[in-house]
Every structure is written in structure tokens, then in C-alpha cells.
C-alpha positions in Angstrom: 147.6 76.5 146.7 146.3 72.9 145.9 149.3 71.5 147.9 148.9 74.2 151.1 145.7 73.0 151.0 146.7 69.3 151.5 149.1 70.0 154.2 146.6 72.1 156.1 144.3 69.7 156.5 146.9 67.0 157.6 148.3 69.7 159.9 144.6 70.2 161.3 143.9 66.5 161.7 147.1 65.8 164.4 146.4 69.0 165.8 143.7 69.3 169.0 141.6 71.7 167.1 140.7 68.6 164.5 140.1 66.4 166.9 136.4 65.8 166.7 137.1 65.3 162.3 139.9 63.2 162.3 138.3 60.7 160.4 136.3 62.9 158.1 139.8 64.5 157.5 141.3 61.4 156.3 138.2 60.9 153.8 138.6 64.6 152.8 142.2 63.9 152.2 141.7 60.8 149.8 138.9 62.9 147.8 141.1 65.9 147.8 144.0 63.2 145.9 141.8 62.2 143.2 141.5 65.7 142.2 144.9 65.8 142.1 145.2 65.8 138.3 143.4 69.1 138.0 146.3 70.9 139.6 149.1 68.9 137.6 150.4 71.3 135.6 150.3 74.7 138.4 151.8 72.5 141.0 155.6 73.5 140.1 154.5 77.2 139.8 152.5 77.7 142.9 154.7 80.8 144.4 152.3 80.9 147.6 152.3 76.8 148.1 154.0 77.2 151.6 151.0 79.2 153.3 149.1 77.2 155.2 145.9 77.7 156.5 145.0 78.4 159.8 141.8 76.1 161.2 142.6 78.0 164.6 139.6 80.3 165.0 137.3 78.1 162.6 134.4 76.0 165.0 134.9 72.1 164.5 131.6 71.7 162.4 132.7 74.8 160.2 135.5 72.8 159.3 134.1 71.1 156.4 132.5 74.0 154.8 135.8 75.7 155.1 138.0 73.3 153.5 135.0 72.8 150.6 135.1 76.7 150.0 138.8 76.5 149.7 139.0 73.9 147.4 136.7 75.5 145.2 138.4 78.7 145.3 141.6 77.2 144.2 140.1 74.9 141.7 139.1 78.4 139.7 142.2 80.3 140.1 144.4 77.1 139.4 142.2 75.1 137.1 139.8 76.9 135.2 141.1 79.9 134.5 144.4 78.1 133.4 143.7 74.7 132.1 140.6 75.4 130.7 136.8 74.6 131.3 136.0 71.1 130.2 133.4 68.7 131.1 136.2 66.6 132.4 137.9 69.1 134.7 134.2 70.1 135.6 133.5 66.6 136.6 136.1 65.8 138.5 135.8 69.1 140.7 132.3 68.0 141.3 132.6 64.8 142.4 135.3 65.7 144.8 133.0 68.7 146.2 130.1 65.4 146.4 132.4 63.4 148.4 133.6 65.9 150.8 130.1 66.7 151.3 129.5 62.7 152.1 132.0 63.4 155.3 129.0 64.7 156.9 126.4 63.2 158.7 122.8 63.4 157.0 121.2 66.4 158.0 119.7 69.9 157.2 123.6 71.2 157.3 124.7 68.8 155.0 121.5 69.3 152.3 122.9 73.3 152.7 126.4 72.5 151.9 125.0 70.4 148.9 122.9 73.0 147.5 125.9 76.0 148.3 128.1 73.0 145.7 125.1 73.7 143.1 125.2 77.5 143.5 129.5 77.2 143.7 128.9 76.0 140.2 126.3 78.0 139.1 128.6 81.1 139.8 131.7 79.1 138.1 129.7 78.8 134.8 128.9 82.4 134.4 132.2 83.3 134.4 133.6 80.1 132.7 131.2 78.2 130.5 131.8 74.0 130.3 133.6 73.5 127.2 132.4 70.5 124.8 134.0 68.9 122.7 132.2 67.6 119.2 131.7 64.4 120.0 132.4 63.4 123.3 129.3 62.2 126.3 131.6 60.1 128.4 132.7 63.4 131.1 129.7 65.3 130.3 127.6 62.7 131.5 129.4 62.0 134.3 129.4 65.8 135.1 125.6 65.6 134.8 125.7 63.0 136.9 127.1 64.5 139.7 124.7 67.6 139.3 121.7 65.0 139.9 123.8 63.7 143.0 124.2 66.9 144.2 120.8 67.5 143.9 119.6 64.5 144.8 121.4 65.1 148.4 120.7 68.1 148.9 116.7 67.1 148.7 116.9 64.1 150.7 118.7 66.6 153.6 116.1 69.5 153.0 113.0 67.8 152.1 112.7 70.0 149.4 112.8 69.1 145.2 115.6 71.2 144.2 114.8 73.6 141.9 117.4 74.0 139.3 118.7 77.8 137.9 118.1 78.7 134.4 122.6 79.3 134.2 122.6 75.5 135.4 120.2 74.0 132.9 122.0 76.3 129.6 125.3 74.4 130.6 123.8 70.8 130.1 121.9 72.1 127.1 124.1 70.5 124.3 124.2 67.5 125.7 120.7 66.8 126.2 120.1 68.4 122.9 123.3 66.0 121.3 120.7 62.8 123.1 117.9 63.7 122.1 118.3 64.6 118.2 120.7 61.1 117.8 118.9 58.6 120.1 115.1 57.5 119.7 114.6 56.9 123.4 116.9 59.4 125.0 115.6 59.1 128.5 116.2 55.4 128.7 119.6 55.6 126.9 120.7 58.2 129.5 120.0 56.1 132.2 121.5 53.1 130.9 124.7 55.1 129.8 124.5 56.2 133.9 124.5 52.6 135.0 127.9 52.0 133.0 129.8 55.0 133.7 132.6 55.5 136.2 131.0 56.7 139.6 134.1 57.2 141.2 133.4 54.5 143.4 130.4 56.3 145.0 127.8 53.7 146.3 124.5 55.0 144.5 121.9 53.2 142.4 120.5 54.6 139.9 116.4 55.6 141.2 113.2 57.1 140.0 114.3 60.5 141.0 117.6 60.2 138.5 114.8 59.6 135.5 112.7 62.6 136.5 115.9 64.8 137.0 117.0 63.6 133.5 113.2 64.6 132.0 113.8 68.0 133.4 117.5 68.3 131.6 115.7 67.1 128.3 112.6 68.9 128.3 114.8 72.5 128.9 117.4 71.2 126.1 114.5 70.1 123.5 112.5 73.4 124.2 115.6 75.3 123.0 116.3 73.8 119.8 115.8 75.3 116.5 111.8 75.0 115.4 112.4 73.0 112.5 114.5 70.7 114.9 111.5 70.1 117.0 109.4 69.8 114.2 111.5 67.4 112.3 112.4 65.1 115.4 108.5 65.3 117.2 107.6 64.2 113.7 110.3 61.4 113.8 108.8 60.2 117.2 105.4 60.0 116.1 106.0 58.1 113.2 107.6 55.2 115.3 104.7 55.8 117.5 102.6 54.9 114.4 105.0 52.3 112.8 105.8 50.0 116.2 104.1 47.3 116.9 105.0 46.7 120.8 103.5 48.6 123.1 105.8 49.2 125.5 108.2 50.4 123.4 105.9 53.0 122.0 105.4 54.1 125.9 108.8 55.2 126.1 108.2 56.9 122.8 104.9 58.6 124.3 107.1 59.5 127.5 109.7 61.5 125.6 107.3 62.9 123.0 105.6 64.1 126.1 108.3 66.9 127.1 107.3 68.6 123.9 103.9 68.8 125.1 104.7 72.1 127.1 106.1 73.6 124.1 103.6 76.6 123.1 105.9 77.0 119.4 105.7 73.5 118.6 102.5 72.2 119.9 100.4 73.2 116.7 102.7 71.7 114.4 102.5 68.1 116.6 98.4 69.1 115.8 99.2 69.4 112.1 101.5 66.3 112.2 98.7 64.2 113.6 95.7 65.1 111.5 97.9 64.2 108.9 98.9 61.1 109.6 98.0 57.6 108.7 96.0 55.9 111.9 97.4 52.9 113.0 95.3 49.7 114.6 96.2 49.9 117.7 94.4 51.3 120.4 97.1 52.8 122.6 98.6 54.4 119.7 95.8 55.9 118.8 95.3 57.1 122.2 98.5 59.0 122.0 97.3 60.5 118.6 94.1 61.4 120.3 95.8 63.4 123.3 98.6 64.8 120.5 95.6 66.8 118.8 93.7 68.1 121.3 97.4 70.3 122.1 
């Protein structure tokens, strides 16, 4: 299927009914290769590999769409359903749906086709839940990644901030869970572990609206955790807030001790924590404490 696929779109692109996509084709056709390693190991077995696709009847700016709805089709009959749902192979199907969707000119159309991707895998992970392993963030994080892009696009096409399904945030749960419980400043160390990891040789800086995408992720994954979690790492946080003597640093505390503050369970044990607690001299910090026990 992954191969028809392939030789469809090359069959399309010297054909006249391509004639307005040749170009996008060729990019299509390069995205479509990297996910060539998905598809490995079905290749050999493929008993329908030799029907093609007919682009006859399909309108030249339905093209695109087509071939994306097709590839994501195969990637669950081929790929999911027989090699497995892992962050990796997750990641690797997103970023090619992201960079078919980059064949298009910015647009309305193209912020649709980004949020259908989001809704694609929404759909995928009801019926095939990512798989993590114990210890590993490298392909998770690059899967999240490509969520935000995703996102990210289909906002800047729409005009719209995307609002993310409930299905969507429980997959990137244990990872933003696995952040925040190991890593002081979570929100910062995501970010920086963004800046460093493959992109696939997409052009995009890391912005603003990465940070508050992440905050969302992290406040859904840190709302979910066990109470004596919460309680144990909120406690954790405001301790440092107490203990540090650099201000700045106990702003990025403040900020991710700040996703808790919506948390109805935990909010009167942050109160307890507080009243508790040896004041500090410094006037920011105590600011913070103030605003903690007034939750």
C-alpha cells in the first residue's frame, strides 16, 4: 500500500491531471521517503502493492488532502496495527503528515488540513494508545513537538487558539507527568530539550506560543497525578521558592507552581504548606507565599 502510494503520486505528477502540483508532488514525495522506515517490515508482504490510485476524478487542490488521508490510512493498517504504537513510529507519521501539509500555501485550507492531522490522531489514539517506554523522552518529545506544530499551524491559518481534546492531552500525560516529578523547572527544561532535538530539518524556532502550549500539556499532566504526588512535589517547589536566593530563578519556580493553582484537590494543602512554613527575607518570595494562601 505504502509503495502504490509512492508510485501514484509519481504517476500523478507526469500526468496532466498533476500539472498544477508538480512541485508540491516532488516535496510530498521526499516527506513520503522519510517515512519510509515505518513500512519496512510490510513492504515484502503487501499482496495489493500494485493498485494504484486513480487522481483522475480528484480536483487539483483536493490533491493534497487526498494523498494526506491515504497516507494516514495506510500508516494504521501497515504500521500500527502491526508494528506497534510507539512514540517513535508516532512521530515519524506526524511529522510527515506536518510536512505534507507545508506543500500548501498559507491559508484557511491549509489551517483545516492541519487541524483534520490533530483530529487523524486523535481518532488513532483511541484505538491505539502511544506506547512508552520506561525511560525514554527523546521520540516522545519529538512527537509532542510536532503536536504543538500542528497546532501551531493550524492557528496561524485559522486565527483561532486551538483547543486541544481531552484523548489528545491523556496521550502526552506520562510524559509531562515523567518532567514534571524529575525536573525542578520543567517548563524551561522542555523547551531547551526542544531547541536540541531533531526537527527533521523543519525551519521553526522555537516562540512564545511553544511555552504556553507546553504550560497547557503540564498543567493537564500535573492535575492528574496521584494527591500525595501533588502534595509532595508543590511542597518541593515551594521550598526552593523559600530556600533560593536569585530571584529569577524563583520566577520560574513561581511559574510552574502556578499550574497547580487551578487544582481545587490540592489548593488547600499548598494553604497548609504555606502557613507552615518558615518566611524567608525576601520580598518577592514572600509575595508568592502571600498569593499561595489566599488559594
Amino acid at each position: 500500500m505504502y509503495d502504490s502510494l509512492i508510485q501514484s503520486i509519481q504517476n500523478l505528477q507526469k500526468s496532466k491531471y498533476g500539472k498544477g502540483n508538480k512541485r508540491k508532488l516532488t516535496s510530498i514525495q521526499s516527506a513520503l521517503k522519510l517515512a519510509n522506515p515505518l513500512f519496512v517490515s510490510t513492504v515484502n508482504s503487501d499482496n495489493i502493492k500494485n493498485k494504484l490510485i486513480n487522481f483522475r476524478n480528484i480536483e487539483q487542490t483536493e490533491q493534497i488532502p487526498k494523498i494526506l488521508d491515504i497516507f494516514a490510512n495506510i500508516f494504521e493498517i501497515q504500521c500500527l496495527e502491526k508494528n506497534g504504537a510507539s512514540a517513535k513510529n508516532y512521530s515519524l507519521f506526524s511529522v510527515t503528515l506536518l510536512k505534507i501539509i507545508k506543500t500548501l500555501d498559507v491559508d484557511k485550507k491549509r489551517g483545516l488540513l492541519s487541524a483534520h492531522s490533530i483530529n487523524i490522531l486523535n481518532n488513532m489514539f483511541m484505538k491505539h494508545p502511544v506506547e512508552y517506554k520506561k525511560i525514554e523522552t527523546k521520540d516522545p518529545l519529538k512527537f509532542v513537538f510536532i503536536i504543538i506544530e500542528l497546532a501551531i499551524d493550524t492557528e496561524r491559518n485559522l486565527s483561532n487558539h486551538y483547543e486541544f481534546d481531552v484523548i489528545l492531552l491523556r496521550q502526552i500525560m506520562p510524559l509531562m507527568q515523567r518532567y514534571y516529578m524529575k525536573y525542578d523547572n520543567a517548563i524551561l527544561q522542555i523547551n531547551d530539550e526542544f531547541t536540541k532535538i531533531s526537527k527533521f530539518r523543519l525551519a521553526v524556532s522555537i516562540g512564545e506560543r511553544h511555552k504556553e502550549i507546553v504550560k497547557i500539556f503540564l498543567q493537564y499532566g500535573m492535575s492528574n497525578l496521584p494527591i500525595r504526588d501533588k502534595i509532595s512535589r508543590a511542597k518541593n517547589i515551594l521550598e526552593k521558592i523559600i530556600q533560593e536566593n536569585d530571584d529569577s530563578i524563583v520566577l520560574e519556580y513561581y511559574n510552574l507552581l502556578k499550574l497547580c493553582f487551578d487544582d481545587k484537590e490540592l489548593c488547600p494543602h499548598l494553604v497548609t504548606i504555606v502557613k507552615t512554613s518558615n518566611r524567608p527575607d525576601r520580598r518577592f518570595a514572600n509575595t508568592i507565599l502571600d498569593e499561595v494562601s489566599k488559594l
